[in-house]
One Martini backbone bead per residue (centre of mass of N, CA, C, O) as a GRO file, in nm:
protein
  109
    1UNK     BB    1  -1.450  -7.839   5.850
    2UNK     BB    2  -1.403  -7.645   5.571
    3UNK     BB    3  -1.457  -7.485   5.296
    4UNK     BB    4  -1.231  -7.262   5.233
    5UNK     BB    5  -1.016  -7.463   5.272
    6UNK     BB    6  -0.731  -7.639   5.126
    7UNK     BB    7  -0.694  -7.889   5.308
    8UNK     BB    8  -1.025  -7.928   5.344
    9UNK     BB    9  -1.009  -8.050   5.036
   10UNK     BB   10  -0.797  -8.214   5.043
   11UNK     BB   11  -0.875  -8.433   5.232
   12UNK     BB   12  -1.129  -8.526   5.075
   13UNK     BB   13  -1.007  -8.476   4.727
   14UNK     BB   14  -0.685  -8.585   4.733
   15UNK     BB   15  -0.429  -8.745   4.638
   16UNK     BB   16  -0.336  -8.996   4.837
   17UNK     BB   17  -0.053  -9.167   5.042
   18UNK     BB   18  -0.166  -9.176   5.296
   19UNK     BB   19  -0.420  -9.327   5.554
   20UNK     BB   20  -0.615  -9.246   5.842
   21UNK     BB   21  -0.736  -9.169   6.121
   22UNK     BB   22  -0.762  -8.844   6.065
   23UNK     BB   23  -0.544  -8.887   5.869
   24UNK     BB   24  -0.300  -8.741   5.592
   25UNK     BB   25  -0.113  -8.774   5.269
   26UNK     BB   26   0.043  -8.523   5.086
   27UNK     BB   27   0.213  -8.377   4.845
   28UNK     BB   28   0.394  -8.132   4.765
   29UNK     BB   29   0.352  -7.886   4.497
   30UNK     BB   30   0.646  -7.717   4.656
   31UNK     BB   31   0.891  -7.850   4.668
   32UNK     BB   32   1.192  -7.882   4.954
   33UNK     BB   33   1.274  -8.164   4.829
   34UNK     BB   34   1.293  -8.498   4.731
   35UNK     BB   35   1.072  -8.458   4.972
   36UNK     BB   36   0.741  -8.389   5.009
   37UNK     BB   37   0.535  -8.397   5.275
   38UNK     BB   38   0.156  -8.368   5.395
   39UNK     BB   39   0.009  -8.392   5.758
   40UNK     BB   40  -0.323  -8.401   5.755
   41UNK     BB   41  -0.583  -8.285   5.952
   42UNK     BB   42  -0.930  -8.319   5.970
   43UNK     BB   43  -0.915  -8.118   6.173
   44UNK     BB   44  -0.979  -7.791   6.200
   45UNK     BB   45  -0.634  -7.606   6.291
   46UNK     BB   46  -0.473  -7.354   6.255
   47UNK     BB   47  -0.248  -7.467   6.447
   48UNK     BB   48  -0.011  -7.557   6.685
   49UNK     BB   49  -0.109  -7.360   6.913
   50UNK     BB   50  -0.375  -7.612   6.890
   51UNK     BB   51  -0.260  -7.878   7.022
   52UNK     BB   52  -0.466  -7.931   7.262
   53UNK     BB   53  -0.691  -8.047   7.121
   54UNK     BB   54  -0.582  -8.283   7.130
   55UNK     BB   55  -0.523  -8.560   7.205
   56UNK     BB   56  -0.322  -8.814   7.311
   57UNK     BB   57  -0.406  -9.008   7.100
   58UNK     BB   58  -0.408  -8.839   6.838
   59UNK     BB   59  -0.092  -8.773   6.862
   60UNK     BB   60  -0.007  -9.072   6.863
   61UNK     BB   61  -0.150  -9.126   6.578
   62UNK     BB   62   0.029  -8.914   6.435
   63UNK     BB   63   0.323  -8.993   6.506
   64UNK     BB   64   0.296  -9.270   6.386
   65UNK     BB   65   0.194  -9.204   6.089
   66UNK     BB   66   0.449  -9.036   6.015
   67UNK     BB   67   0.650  -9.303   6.021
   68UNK     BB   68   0.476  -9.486   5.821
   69UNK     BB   69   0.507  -9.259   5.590
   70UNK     BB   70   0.811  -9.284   5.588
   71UNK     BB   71   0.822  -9.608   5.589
   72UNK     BB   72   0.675  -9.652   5.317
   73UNK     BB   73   0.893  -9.441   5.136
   74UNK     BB   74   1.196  -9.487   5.258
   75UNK     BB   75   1.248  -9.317   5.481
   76UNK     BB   76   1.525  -9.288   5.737
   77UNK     BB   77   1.581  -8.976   5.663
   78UNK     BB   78   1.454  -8.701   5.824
   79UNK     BB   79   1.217  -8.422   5.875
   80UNK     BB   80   0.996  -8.272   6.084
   81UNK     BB   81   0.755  -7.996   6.019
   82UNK     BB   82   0.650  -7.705   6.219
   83UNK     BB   83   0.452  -7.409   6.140
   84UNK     BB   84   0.396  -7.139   6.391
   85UNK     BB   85   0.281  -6.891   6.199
   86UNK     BB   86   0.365  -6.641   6.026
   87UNK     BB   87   0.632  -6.588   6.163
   88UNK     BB   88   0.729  -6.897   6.064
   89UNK     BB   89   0.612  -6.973   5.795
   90UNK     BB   90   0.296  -6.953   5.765
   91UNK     BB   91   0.031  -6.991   5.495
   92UNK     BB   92  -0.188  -7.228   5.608
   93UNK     BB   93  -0.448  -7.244   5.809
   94UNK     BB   94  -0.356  -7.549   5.860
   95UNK     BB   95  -0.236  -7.779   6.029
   96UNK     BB   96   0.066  -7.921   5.959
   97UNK     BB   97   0.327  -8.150   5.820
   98UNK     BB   98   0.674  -8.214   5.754
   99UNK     BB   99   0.836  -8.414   5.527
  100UNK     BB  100   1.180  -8.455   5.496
  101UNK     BB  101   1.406  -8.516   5.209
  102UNK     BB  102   1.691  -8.451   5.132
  103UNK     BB  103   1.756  -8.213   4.944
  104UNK     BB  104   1.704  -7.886   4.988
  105UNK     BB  105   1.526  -7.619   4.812
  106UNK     BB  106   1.353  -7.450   5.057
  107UNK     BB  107   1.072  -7.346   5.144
  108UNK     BB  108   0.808  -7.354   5.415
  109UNK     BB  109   0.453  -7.354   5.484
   0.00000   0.00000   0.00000
C-alpha cells in the first residue's frame, strides 16, 4: 500500500460495503449510476495493465468477490468496468472495478 494513494487510505480507513481477504468494496463518492460500488484490491497496482500481478487464484478470488458484493446487494443486472489508463478515463491510479447497476448518469474514473 501507499501512504499517498487515495484508495490505499480507503482500503485502510474507508467505509467498507463489503471485505474480503485482499479486497474490499466502497460506495463511489460521485455516483454514475443508481447504485455503484469499487472494488479496490488492498495491494497498490497502479492499473488493470497490471493485471498480471495478481496470481490466478487473487483473479478467482477477486472476480468471486465482484459477483458476491454485487448479490448481496440486490443486483441482478449489473455492469462491471475497469478503465485502463488515462486515456480511458482512469484517474486514480490504484486498480479498482466499478460495479455499476440502473440508470448510467455520466462518466467512470
Amino acid at each position: 500500500m501507499s501512504d499517498d494513494c487515495l484508495f490505499c487510505t480507503l482500503y485502510r480507513e474507508g467505509d467498507h460495503v463489503a471485505s474480503t481477504e485482499g479486497f474490499v468494496a466502497i460506495r463511489d463518492i460521485n455516483p454514475q449510476a443508481e447504485t455503484h460500488l469499487l472494488i479496490l484490491p488492498e495491494r497498490h497496482i497502479e492499473s488493470f495493465h497490471q493485471i498480471a500481478d495478481f496470481s490466478p487464484d487473487e483473479t478467482k478470488r477477486m472476480l468471486d468477490f465482484i459477483a458476491e458484493v454485487a448479490a448481496d446487494n440486490g443486483l441482478t443486472d449489473y455492469r462491471v468496468v475497469v478503465n485502463a489508463g488515462a486515456g480511458a478515463g482512469q484517474t486514480i491510479f490504484h486498480l479498482h472495478w466499478h460495479v455499476l447497476s440502473g440508470g448510467l448518469t455520466g462518466r467512470m474514473t
